[in-house]
N, C-alpha and C positions, 0 to 999 in steps of 0.2 A: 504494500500500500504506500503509494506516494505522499509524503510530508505538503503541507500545503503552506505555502510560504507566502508572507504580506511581504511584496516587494515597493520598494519606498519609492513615492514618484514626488515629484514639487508641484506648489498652487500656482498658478496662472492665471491669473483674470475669473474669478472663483471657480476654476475646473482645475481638476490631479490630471499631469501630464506627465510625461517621461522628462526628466531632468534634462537639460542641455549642462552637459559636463563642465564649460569655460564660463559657464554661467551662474555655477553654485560657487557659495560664499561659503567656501571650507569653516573659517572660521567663526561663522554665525550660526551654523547649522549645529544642531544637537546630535550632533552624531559619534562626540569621544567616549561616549560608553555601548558604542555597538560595535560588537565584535557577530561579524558572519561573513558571508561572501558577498559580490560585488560583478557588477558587469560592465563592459565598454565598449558601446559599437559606433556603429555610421550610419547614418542614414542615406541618401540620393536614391537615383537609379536602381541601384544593386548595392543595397545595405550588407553590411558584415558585423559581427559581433567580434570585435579586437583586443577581448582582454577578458578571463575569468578572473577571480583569484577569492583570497578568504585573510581573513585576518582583523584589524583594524577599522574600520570600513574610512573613516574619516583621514586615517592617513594615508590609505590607499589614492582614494579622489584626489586629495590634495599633491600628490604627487602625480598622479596620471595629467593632470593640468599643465605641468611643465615636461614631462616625458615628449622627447623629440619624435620616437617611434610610433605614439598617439598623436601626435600632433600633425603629421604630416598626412593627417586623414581630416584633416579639421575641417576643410571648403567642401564637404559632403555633410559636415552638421553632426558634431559628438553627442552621446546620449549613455547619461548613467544609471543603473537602479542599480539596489542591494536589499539584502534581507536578513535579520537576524536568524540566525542558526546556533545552538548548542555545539559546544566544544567539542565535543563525542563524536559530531557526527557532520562540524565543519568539511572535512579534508573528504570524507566521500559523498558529502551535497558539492562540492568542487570540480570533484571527479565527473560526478554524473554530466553537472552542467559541460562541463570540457568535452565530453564523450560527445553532446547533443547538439551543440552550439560549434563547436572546430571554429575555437577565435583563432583571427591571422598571426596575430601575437601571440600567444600562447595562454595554457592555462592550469590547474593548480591541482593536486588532488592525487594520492599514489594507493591511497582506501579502496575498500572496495565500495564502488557506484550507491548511493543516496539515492534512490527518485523521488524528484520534486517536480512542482506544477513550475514548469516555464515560461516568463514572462511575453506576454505578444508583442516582442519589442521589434516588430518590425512595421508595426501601427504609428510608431513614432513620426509626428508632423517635420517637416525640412523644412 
């Protein structure tokens, strides 16, 4: 049975949307006490999903903002979510996500496979 995960989106003109990555305010957001995994894709034409990982969540973000390897996908429009996940069972929700999503970047997880509900982040506005 797959974990059902609330994945974190930002307000916008009163509607939850997919976060624009260069857009969040690392340091205003309440995010230093979530610890789970974390996403990073693109959107345009042919979106990709560019990044798993787990950890941190907040110092993740705030580092993927200045990472050159992310950035050079930026004129197709960044897009982040994340989800709090238990310790136990971070490193194979990471996995899974990696297995399902194949970011260009790469991604995180050597456990064995988590299933979780995957976000529809390719609904994300450009």
């Amino acid at each position: 049975m797959a974990l059902n995960l609330q994945w974190g989106k930002c307000r916008a003109y009163l509607v939850d949307e997919w976060c624009r990555l260069l857009d969040l305010d690392t340091g205003r957001m309440d995010l230093s006490s979530l610890d789970g995994v974390y996403m990073i894709w693109y959107g345009g034409g042919s979106p990709a999903v560019l990044q798993v990982g787990q950890g941190v969540v907040k110092n993740f973000l705030r580092e993927a903002k200045t990472d050159p390897a992310i950035l050079e996908y930026a004129t197709h429009g960044l897009y982040a979510s994340w989800a709090r996940v238990a310790a136990g069972q971070r490193d194979g929700v990471a996995r899974y996500l990696t297995e399902q999503l194949k970011p260009v970047l790469g991604g995180a997880g050597a456990a064995e496979p988590v299933q979780v509900n995957v976000p529809n982040w390719q609904e994300a506005n450009v």
